[in-house]
N, C-alpha and C positions, 0 to 999 in steps of 0.2 A: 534188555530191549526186546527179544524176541516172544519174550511175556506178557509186554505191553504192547505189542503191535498185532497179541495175537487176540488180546480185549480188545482193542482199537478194530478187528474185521470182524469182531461181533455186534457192531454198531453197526444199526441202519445207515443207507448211503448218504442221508442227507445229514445224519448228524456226526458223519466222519467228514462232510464237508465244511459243518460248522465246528466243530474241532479243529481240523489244519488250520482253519482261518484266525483261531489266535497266535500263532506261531509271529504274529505281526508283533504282540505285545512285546516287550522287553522282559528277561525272564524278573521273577522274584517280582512284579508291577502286579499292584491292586488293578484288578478289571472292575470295571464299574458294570452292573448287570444291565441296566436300561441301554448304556451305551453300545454295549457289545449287541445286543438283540436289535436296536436298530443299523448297525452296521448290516447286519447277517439276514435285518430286512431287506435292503437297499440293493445285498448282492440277489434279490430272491429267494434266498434257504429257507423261506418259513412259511409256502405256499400249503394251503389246508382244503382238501376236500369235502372237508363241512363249513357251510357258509356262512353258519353261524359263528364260529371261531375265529378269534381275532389276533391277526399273529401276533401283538404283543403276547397273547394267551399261549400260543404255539412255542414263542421265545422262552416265556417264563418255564413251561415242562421242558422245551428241551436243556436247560441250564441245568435243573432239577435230576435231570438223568444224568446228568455228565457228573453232576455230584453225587449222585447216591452209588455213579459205576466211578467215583476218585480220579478222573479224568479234570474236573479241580477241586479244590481244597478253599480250606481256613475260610467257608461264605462266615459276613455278619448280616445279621437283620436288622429293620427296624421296628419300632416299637407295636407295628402290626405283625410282626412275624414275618414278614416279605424280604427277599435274599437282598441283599442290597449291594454287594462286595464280596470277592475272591478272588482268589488266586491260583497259577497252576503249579504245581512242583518243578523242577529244574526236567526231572529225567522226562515229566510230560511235556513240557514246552521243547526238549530235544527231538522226543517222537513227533509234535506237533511239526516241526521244520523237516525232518523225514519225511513223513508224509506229503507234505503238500509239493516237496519237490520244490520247481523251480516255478509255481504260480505264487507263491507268495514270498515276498522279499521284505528283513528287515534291516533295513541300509545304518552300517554301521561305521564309524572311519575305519579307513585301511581294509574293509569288506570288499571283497569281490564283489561282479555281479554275475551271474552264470544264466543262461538262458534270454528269455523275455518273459519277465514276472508279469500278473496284469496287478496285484496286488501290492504297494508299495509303502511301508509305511518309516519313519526317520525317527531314531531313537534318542537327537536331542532337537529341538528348532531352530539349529543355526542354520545359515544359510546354506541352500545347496541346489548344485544342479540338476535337471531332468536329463540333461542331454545323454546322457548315456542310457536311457532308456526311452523303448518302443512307445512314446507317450500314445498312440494310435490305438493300443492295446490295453492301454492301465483302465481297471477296472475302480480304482480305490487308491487312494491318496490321504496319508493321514501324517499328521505331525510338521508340515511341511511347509517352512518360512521361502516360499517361492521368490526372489526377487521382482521387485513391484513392478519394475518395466515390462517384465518378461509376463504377468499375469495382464497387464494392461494392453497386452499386444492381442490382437482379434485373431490373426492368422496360429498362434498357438494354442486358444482357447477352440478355433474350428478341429484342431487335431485331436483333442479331449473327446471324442465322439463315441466311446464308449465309457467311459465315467461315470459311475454310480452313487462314488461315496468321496466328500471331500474335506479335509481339514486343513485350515486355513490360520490356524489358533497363532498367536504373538506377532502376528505381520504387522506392517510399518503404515501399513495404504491408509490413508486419509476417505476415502471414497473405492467402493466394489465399482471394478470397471462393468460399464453398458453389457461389452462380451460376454459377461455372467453365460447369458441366456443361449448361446450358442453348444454349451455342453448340456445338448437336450435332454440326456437321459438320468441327467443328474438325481438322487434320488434322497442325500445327506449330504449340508452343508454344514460345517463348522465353522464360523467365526470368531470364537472367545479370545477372546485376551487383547484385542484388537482392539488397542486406547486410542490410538490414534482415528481411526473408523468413525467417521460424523453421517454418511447418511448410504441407502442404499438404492441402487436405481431404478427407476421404473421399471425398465427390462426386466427384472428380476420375476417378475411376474408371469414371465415369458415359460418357465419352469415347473411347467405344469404335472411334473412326472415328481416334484419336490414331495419326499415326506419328513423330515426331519431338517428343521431350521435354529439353530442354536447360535443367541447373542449374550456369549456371558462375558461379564465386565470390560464392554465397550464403551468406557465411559463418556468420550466424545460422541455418542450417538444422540443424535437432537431426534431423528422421528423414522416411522416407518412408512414407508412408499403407499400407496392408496393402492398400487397393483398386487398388496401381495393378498389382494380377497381373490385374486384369480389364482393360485396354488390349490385347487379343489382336491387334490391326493395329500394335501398336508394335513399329518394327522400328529407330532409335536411340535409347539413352539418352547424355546426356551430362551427368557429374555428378564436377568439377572446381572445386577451391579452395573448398569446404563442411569448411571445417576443424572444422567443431565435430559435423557427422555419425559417429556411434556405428556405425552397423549398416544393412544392409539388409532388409526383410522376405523372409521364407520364402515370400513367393506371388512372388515376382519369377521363380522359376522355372516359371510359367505364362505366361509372354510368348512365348509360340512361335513367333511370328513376329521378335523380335528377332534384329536382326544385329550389330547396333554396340552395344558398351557398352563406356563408358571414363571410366573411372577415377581421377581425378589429383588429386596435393597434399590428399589428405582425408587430413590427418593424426592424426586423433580415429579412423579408421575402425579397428575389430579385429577382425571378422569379416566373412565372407560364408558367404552361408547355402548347405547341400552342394546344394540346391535350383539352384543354378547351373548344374551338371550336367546339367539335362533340357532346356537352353538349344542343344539340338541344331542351329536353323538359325545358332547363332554363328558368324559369317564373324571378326570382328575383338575380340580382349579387350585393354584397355588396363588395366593393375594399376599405374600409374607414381606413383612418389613417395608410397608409402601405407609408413610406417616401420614402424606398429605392426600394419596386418593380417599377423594368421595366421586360413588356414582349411588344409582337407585339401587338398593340392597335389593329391593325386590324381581328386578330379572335372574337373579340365583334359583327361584323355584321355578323357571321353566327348563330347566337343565336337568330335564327328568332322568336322566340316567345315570347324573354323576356318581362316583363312588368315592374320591376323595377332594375335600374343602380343608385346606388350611388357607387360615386369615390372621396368624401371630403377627400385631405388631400392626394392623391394617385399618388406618383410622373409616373408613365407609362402614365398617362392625362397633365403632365405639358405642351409639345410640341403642343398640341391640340387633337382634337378630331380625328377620324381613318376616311378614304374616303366612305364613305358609310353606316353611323349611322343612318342616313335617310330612310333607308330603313325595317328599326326595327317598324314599325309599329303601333307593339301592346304596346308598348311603353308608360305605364302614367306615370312613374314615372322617371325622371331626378334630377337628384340634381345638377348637375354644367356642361353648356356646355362651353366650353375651346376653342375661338379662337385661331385657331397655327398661328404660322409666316409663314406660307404655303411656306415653303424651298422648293425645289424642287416637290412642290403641293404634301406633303407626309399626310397632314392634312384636314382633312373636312371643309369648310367652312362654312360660317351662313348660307347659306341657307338651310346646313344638315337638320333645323329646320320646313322646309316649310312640309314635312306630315307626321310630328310628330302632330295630329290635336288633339291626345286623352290624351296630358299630362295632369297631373293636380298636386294638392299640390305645392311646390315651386321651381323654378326653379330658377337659378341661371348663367347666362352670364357674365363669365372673358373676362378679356384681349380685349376689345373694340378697344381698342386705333390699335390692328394688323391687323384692317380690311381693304382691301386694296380699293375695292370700294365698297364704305359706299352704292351709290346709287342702286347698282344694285342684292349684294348681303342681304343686310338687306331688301331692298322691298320682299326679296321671303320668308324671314320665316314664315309672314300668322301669325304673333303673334296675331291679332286681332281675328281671329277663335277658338283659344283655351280660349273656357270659362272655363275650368276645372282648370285653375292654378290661384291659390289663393293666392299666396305670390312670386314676382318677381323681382328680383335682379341683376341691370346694372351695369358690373363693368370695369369704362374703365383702368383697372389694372388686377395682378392676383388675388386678393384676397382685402374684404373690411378694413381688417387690413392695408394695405399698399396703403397710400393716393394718388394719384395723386399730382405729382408737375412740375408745370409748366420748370424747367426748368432742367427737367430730360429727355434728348436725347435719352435713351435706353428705356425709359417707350413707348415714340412713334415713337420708330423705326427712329427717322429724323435726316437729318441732321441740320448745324447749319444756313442753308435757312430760314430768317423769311420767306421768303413769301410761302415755303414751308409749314409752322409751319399754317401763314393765311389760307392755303388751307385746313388744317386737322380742322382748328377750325371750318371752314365754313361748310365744310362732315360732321362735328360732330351733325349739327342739324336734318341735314339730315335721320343720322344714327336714334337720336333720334324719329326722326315724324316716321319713319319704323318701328320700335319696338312699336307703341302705343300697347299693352296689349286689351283684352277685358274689357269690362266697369264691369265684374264680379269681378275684381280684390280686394283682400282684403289689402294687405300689399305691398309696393313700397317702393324699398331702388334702389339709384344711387349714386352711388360714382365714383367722378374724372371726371363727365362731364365735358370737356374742352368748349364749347359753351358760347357765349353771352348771350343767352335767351335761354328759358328751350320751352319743345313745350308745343301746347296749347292744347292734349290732357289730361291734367292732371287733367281738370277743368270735363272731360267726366266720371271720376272716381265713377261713383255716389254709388258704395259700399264700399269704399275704407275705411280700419280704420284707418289704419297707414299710413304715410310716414315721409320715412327718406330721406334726400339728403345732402351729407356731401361730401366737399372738392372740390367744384365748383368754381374754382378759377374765370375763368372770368364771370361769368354768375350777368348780372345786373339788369335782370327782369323775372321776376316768373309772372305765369296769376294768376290772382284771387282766392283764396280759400276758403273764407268764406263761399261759396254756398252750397258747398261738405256736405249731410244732413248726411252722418256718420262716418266721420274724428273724430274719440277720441286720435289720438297721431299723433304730427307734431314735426319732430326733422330734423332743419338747422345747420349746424354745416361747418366752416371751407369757408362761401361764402363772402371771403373780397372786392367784387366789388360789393354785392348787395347792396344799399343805401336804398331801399323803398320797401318795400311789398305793394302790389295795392288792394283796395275795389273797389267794384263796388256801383255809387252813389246809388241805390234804393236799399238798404239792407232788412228794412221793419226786419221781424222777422227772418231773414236767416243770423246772422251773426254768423257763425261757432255755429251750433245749438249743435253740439256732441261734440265738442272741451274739453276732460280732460286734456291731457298732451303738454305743449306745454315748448320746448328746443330752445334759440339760444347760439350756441358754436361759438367764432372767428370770429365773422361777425366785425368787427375792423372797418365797413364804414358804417354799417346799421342805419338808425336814425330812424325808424317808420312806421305807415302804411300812406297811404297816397290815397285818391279819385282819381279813373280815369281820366284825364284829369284835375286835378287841378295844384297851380304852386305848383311845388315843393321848390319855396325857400319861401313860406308863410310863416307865425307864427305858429310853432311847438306848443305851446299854444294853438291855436284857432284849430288847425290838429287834437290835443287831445283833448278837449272838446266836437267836434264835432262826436267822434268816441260812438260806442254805447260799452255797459260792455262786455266780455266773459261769457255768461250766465251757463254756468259749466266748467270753468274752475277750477282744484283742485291742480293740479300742474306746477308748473313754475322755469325753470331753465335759466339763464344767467349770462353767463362766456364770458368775456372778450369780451367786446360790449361796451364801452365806449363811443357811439354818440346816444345808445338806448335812448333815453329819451318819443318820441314819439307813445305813447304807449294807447292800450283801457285799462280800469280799469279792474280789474280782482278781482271784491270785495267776491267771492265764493272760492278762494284759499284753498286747505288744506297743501299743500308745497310749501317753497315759497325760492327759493336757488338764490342767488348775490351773483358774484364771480369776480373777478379780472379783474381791473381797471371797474366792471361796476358800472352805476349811480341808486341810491338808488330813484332818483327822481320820475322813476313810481309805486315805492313803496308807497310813501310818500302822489301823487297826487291819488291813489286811494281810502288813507285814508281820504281824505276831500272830495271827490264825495260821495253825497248823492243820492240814484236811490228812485223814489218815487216810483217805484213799491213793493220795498220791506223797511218795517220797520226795520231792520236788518241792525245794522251799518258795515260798511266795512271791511274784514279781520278778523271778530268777529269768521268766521271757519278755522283760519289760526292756524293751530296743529304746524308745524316746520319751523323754519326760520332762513336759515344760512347765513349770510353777511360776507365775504370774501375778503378782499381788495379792499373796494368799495370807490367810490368817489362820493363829495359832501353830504356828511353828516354833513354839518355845514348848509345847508340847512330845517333838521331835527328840529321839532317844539319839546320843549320839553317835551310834553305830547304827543310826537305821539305814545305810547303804547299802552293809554287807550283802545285801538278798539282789541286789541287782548287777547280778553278773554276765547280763547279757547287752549291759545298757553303753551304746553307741553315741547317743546325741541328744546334750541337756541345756536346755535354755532356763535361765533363771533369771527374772525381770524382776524389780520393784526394788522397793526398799529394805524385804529382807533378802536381796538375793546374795550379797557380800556375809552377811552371817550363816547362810545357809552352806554357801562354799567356803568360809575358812573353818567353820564349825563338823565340817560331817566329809568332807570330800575325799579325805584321807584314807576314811574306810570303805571307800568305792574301790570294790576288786576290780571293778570291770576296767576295758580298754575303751578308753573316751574316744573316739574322732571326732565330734565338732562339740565348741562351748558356743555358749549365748549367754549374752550375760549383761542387765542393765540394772546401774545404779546409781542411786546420793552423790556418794563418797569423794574424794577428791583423788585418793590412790587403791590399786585393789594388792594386797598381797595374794599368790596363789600358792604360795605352801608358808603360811605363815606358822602353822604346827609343826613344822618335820625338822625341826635343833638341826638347821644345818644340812641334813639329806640327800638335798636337792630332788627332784620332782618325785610329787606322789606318783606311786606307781599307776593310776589313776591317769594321769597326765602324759604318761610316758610315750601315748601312742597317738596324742590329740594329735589331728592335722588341719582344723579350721578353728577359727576364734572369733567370734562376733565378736564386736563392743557398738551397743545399740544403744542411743538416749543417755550416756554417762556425760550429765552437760558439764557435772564438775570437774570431772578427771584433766590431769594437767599432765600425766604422764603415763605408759602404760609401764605392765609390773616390768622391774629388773631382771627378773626372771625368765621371762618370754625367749630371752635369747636361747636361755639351754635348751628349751624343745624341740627335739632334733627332728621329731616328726612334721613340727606344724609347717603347713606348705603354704595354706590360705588364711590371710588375714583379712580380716573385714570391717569396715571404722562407720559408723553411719549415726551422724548429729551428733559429735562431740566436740562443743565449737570452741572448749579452749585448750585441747589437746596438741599437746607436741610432739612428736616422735625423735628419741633415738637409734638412728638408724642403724648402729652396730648391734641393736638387735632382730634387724632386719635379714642376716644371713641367709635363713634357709628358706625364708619367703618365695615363691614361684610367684602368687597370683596378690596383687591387692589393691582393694576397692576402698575407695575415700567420696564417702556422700554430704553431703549437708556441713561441711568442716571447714569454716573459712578459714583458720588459722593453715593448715592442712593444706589446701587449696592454693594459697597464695604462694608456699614454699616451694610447691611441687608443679604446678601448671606445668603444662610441656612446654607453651611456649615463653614466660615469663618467670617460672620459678627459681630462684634462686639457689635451692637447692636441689635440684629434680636429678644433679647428677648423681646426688648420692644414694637415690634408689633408682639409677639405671640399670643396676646388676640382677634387678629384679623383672623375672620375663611379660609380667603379665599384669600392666597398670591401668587402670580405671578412676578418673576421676569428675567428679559431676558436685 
């Protein structure tokens, strides 16, 4: 402690004062950064001698200091790089309470109170009393389910006469009493949690020293007072999950000093008033998750100062974007630009985009497919300038939920003109090469490229970790990827005309050096990788030998790829998922590829491994287990999943802990090879057991009982199943879904036999 108290007095004074003040937090508590910096507004710590600086700006450096001098720890960001969340260490939240002495108090049961705190804050929201403290003195009040009478009373609210900061969150009140307005100096209100909460008073307006108003999930709240346009110091509102809120008033546009107002999950809301407009010092609008507002998009471009618009989810952006968004400047943060159908030119175009230069974090472009010339408005967005956007998202649709399909006419505006149709796919490359992105780019998703070939800036990516591209119906060639030095997730999903992903011949040590996660979904024509300029109707054999391994690859998924066979080995797997009609085949051939650079036999790091309705597993050696002696948890679905497990299970060295397993059959044997034995060693250590979708099974195996390990059982749609429950012994936990036989036996309150699996602690049934 005398180490840390003695960095704690090389801190300027005011940020040893915003330091003691988290001592309020409960230790090991996420601090939320916005929260904590208007608290530490509200007591004054964040006055600036430059009048240009905005204490939220003062807040954000001094957090920054605190982190970089480990005063706290573990910040996350978001996807602009902005702290978002941390935390302080025990032994600092100790100094923090040294310090501050007896000004800040975190009220705990069976806590003393030592002195007169003015800082108060309660580390569950039950109910509790003030009365033992100097209420005359309390500066800040947080956490704190006041008893409703007692906040309703005027004569207690007159005693609040120094109160700065107040948290009000899970209270019972139906209505904020009038007396609000008598804790003059008030300067943060918290209301959240407060369902019961229907409206708030006129007085409330009376609080003209208010900077921070927060209503989150007050779902009883019908409307806001017309008074709170007089809060001329309120510079955030936040007003979130108030599902039953109608409307905001028309004096809201008198808060002039507002910077922050966001808006989320009010799904009742259908207006905002054009009064929003005059909202000139708006740094940040949050419109997210509001289905049914519509107002005029276009008072968003008189909020010349904004810096972040998010509108996820916010139908008033369905039709596109307002004429003149481009003009917003200061502008980094975007969450989805919305091409319109430019009706009557009511909507901005793509090139709104061209000096927006300072966006960053992730952007997001709908509705591709409504661009009318590809050539001449997409060259102007200047994507290539904006190094600051890290995560970017082409969507030639509204939204990545909602695929593109080829032969949806309202998706691209066309009529039923093939050559029409030819001309949008040919624009589409186009559109693409104009979008290339800066080479800063971290994560790439495209969905619905209507295109033959993809462009070949993709290969320019060179930071790139992710990419996703899903639902490329015609697209037949992809450039190269292996080169990309820090690609760790590649997910193809839904491209039925691509047949060949391309290598370049001189790979040398560059074959997808970062490559962890690699996904093909519905590629139904894909057969493998294949050399630059070789033939493509070669020997798939000689194609895959010649290929070199995935040098960290740990996870692999393929679904529904039936011509995959051509494939690099991927002997470093730790997930390894075959799904429907795919071929087990580059499973199989990775298991006989021996790499001399490593002693380490193949698939020996493979933890889970689920096969799914796969084909060609009569191709399967029957010792092809031996190599996975690391593997923990195997699901085996379809109909060869009963020959896969009595055929090969045996020589599974490894130690199982869960099975999954769905089939035909009407019984399953699980050591139907072992003359007697009793459990493959394989089995010896299993502790959970799926049985998913076995509609025929009428019994499970006889065997089940010897598993001394298995704890959890799990039974889901096998609806003519019985159970004997003497093999039930070592069960702890079991869940019974969709089993009316099942069901009827065991109900808790009607089953007839539910006593004979009462010895089992832990019953679930649905």
């Amino acid at each position: 402690m005398p180490v840390l108290n003695l960095s704690y007095q090389n801190l300027r004074p005011v940020l040893r004062q915003c330091f003691a003040f988290c001592c309020l937090y409960p230790k090991d508590s996420v601090i939320k950064k916005d929260e904590l910096i208007q608290l530490w507004m509200a007591q004054g710590y964040l006055a600036s001698p430059i009048e240009t600086q905005s204490t939220a700006d003062i807040g954000n450096q001094y957090v920054k200091i605190l982190l970089m001098r480990s005063f706290f720890q573990d910040a996350s960001t978001d996807k602009c790089g902005h702290i978002e969340f941390f935390k302080m260490h025990d032994l600092m939240h100790d100094l923090a309470t040294l310090v501050a002495g007896n000004d800040c108090h975190l009220h705990t049961e069976g806590k003393g109170i030592v002195g007169r705190p003015m800082h108060v804050a309660f580390e569950t929201s039950t109910d509790c009393s003030l009365d033992v403290f100097d209420v005359s003195k309390l500066r800040t009040i947080i956490n704190c389910k006041i008893a409703t009478n007692l906040v309703a009373k005027l004569s207690f609210m007159e005693k609040l006469k120094c109160l700065r900061a107040l948290s009000l969150s899970f209270h019972s009140m139906t209505q904020l009493p009038k007396s609000i307005d008598k804790v003059k100096h008030l300067r943060y209100l918290d209301l959240s949690y407060s369902q019961s909460l229907r409206s708030l008073p006129e007085s409330i307006g009376n609080l003209v020293c208010l900077q921070t108003l927060k209503l989150k999930d007050c779902e009883s709240l019908l409307s806001l007072p017309e008074s709170i346009g007089n809060l001329v110091c309120l510079q955030t509102l936040e007003v979130k999950g108030c599902r039953s809120l109608l409307s905001f008033p028309e004096s809201i546009g008198n808060l002039v000093c507002l910077q922050t107002l966001k808006v989320k999950g009010c799904g009742s809301l259908v207006s905002l008033p054009e009064s929003v407009g005059n909202l000139i010092c708006l740094q940040s609008l949050k419109l997210n998750e509001c289905e049914q507002l519509v107002f005029p998009t276009k008072i968003i471009i008189k909020l010349i100062n904004l810096k972040k618009l998010d509108i996820e989810f916010c139908k008033a952006f369905e039709d596109g974007m307002p004429v003149g968004l481009g003009k917003l400047i200061s502008l980094q943060s975007l969450s989805r630009f919305v091409v319109g159908n430019n009706k009557k030119d009511k909507s901005g175009k793509l090139n709104e985009l061209k000096e927006l230069v300072d966006l960053r974090g992730k952007l997001t472009i709908s509705n591709l497919h409504l661009v009318k010339d590809a050539a001449s408005e997409s060259q102007e967005t200047n994507m290539r300038s904006k190094k600051h956007i890290q995560d970017l998202s082409l969507l030639w649709g509204p939204s990545s939920s909602e695929l593109w399909r080829p032969s949806s006419s309202e998706l691209w505006g066309r009529s039923s003109d093939s050559s029409e149709y030819e001309i949008r796919k040919s624009e589409s490359l186009v559109l693409l090469d104009n979008l290339c992105p800066h080479q800063n780019l971290r994560s790439l998703d495209v969905n619905g490229f209507p295109g033959v070939r993809f462009s070949d800036w993709l290969i320019s990516l060179i930071h790139v970790v992710r990419i996703s591209l899903r639902c490329l119906p015609n697209c037949k060639h992809l450039p190269p990827l292996e080169r990309l030095p820090c690609l760790r997730v590649l997910e193809i999903f839904s491209m039925r005309s691509l047949e060949w992903m391309d290598y370049y011949e001189n790979i040398g040590d560059v074959f997808f050096p970062s490559l962890e996660q690699l996904s093909f979904h519905f590629c139904e024509n894909l057969r493998g990788w294949e050399m630059l300029g070789d033939d493509k109707n070669a020997n798939e054999t000689q194609n895959h030998l010649s290929l070199p391994p995935f040098p960290r690859l740990s996870l692999l998924r393929i679904l529904d790829c039936p011509k995959l066979t051509c494939m690099p080995s991927f002997p470093h797997v730790e997930k390894l998922e075959l799904e429907w009609r795919s071929s087990v085949n580059p499973m199989l051939e990775t298991c006989m590829v021996k790499h001399d650079s490593s002693s380490i036999s193949p698939l020996s790091h493979l933890k889970h491994l689920r096969l799914w309705g796969v084909t060609e597993t009569e191709a399967m050696a029957e010792d092809w287990m031996k190599n996975l002696t690391s593997l923990q948890s195997l699901h085996l679905l379809g109909s060869s999943a009963v020959q896969i497990l009595s055929r090969h299970l045996q020589y599974l060295p490894s130690q199982l802990q869960e099975l999954k397993i769905s089939f035909d059959d009407d019984k399953l044997d699980l050591w139907k090879d072992t003359q007697g034995r009793g459990p493959p060693h394989a089995l010896s250590s299993l502790q959970t057991i799926f049985f998913f979708e076995c509609r025929n099974m009428k019994a499970l195996p006889e065997q089940i009982g010897n598993l001394q390990s298995l704890r959890d059982l799990d039974i889901i749609s096998c609806p003519k199943l019985a159970l004997d429950e003497a093999c039930l012994t070592n069960i702890h936990t079991l869940w019974i879904s969709d089993c009316p036989i099942l069901k009827r036996k065991y109900d808790p309150d009607s089953g007839e036999d539910r006593a004979k699996i009462a010895h089992i602690p832990n019953i679930f049934i649905l």
